[in-house]
C-alpha positions in Angstrom: 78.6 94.0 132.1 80.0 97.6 132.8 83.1 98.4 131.0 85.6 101.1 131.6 88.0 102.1 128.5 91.4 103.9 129.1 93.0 104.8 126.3 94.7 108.5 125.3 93.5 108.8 121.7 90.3 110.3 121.4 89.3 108.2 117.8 90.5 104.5 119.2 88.0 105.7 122.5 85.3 106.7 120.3 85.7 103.4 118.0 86.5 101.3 120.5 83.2 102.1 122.0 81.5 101.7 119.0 82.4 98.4 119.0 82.5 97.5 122.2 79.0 98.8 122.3 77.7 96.5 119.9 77.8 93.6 122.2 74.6 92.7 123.9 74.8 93.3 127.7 77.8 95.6 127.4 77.6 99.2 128.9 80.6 101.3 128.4 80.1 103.3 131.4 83.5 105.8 131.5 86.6 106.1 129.9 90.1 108.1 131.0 93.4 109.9 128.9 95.3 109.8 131.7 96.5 107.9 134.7 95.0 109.7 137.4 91.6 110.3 135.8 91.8 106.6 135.1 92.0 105.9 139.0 89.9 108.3 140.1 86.9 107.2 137.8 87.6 103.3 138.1 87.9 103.6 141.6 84.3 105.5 141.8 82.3 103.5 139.0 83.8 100.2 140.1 83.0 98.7 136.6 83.7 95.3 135.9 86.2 95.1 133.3 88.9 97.8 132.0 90.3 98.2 128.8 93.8 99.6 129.4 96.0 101.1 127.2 100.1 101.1 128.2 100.5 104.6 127.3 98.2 107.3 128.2 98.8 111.0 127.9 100.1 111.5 131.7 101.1 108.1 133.0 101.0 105.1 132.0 98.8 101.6 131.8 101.0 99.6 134.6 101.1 102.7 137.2 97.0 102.0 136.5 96.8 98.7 137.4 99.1 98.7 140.5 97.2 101.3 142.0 93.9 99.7 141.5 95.3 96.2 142.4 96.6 97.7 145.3 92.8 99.5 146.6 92.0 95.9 145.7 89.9 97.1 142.9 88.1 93.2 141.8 87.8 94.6 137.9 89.0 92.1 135.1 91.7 94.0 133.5 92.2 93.7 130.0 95.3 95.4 128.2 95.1 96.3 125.1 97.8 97.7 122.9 99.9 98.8 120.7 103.0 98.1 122.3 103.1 94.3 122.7 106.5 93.3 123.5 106.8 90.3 125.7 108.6 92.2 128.6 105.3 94.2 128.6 103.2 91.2 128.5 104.9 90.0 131.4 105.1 93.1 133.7 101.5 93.9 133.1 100.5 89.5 133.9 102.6 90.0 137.0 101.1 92.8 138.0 97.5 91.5 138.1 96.4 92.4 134.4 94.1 88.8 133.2 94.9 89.7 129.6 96.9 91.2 127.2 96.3 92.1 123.5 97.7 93.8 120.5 95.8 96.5 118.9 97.0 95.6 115.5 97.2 92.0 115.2 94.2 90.5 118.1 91.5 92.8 118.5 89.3 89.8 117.4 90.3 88.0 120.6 90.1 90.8 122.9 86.5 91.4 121.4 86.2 87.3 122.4 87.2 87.6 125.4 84.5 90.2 126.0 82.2 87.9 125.1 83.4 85.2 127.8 83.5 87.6 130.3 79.9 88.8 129.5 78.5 85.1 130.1 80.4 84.9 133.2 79.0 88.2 134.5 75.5 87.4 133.9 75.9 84.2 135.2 76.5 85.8 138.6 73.9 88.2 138.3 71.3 85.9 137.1 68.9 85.0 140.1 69.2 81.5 141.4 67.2 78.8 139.8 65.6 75.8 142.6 67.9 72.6 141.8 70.6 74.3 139.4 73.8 72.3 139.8 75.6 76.1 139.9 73.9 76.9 143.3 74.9 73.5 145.1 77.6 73.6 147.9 81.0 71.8 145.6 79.4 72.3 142.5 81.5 72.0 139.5 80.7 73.5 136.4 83.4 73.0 133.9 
C-alpha cells in the first residue's frame, strides 16, 4: 500500500514516517508542506491513501481534498490532526475525507486503520485464486 503524508512540520513528517513505515506492506512514497505541492505530487504518484493534515504552511487540508476529489483522485483520505473540532470533522466527511483523527488523543486508531486498509489493498492486488468465493459474480464477503 503506497501512502502519501501531508503535513507542514518537518519532525511529525519524519516521525510519522517512522511509524508509518513500520507496518509491513506500507511504502511511504511522498509527502507535501503545502497545498499546492500536496496536489501536484498526489495527483502524479496517485498513492493510495493520504494522510492530511488541516493546516499546512500555504493552504490548507480541505482546499486539498476538494481539489483532489474534484480530478476524482480514488485515494483513501485520512485526516489527521490537531485541530479536531466537530465542525472540522464534518466539513472534511462531507467533503469526501473517509476518516478523521486527532493527533493527540487517536493516533492508535489512525495507525488501525492503516492496518485495515492494508488488508483491503492487498486483497485487491493479490492474484485470483480458482474457486475463491471473492472472485464469484455476487459474492459477499462480510
Amino acid at each position: 500500500m503506497n501512502l502519501f503524508i501531508v503535513e507542514n512540520s518537518n519532525y511529525l513528517r519524519e516521525r510519522l514516517t517512522r511509524l508509518v513505515a513500520r507496518r509491513h506492506d506500507v511504502q511511504v512514497i511522498g509527502h507535501a508542506a503545502t497545498a499546492r505541492e500536496a496536489v501536484e505530487k498526489i495527483s502524479g504518484l496517485k498513492p493510495d491513501v493520504v494522510l492530511l493534515d488541516i493546516r499546512l504552511d500555504q493552504g490548507n487540508g480541505l482546499e486539498v481534498l476538494k481539489q483532489l476529489k474534484a480530478r476524482g483522485h480514488s485515494a483513501v483520505f485520512i485526516v489527521l490532526t490537531n485541530y479536531a473540532y466537530p465542525q472540522y470533522r464534518e466539513r472534511f466527511l462531507a467533503s469526501g475525507a473517509d476518516y478523521f483523527y486527532d493527533k493527540s488523543a487517536e493516533l492508535d486508531l489512525m495507525l488501525q486503520t492503516l492496518d485495515m486498509l492494508r488488508y483491503r489493498f492487498q486483497r485487491h492486488s493479490a492474484p485470483a485464486v480458482p474457486n475463491d468465493p471473492a472472485t464469484r459474480p455476487h459474492a459477499r464477503l462480510f
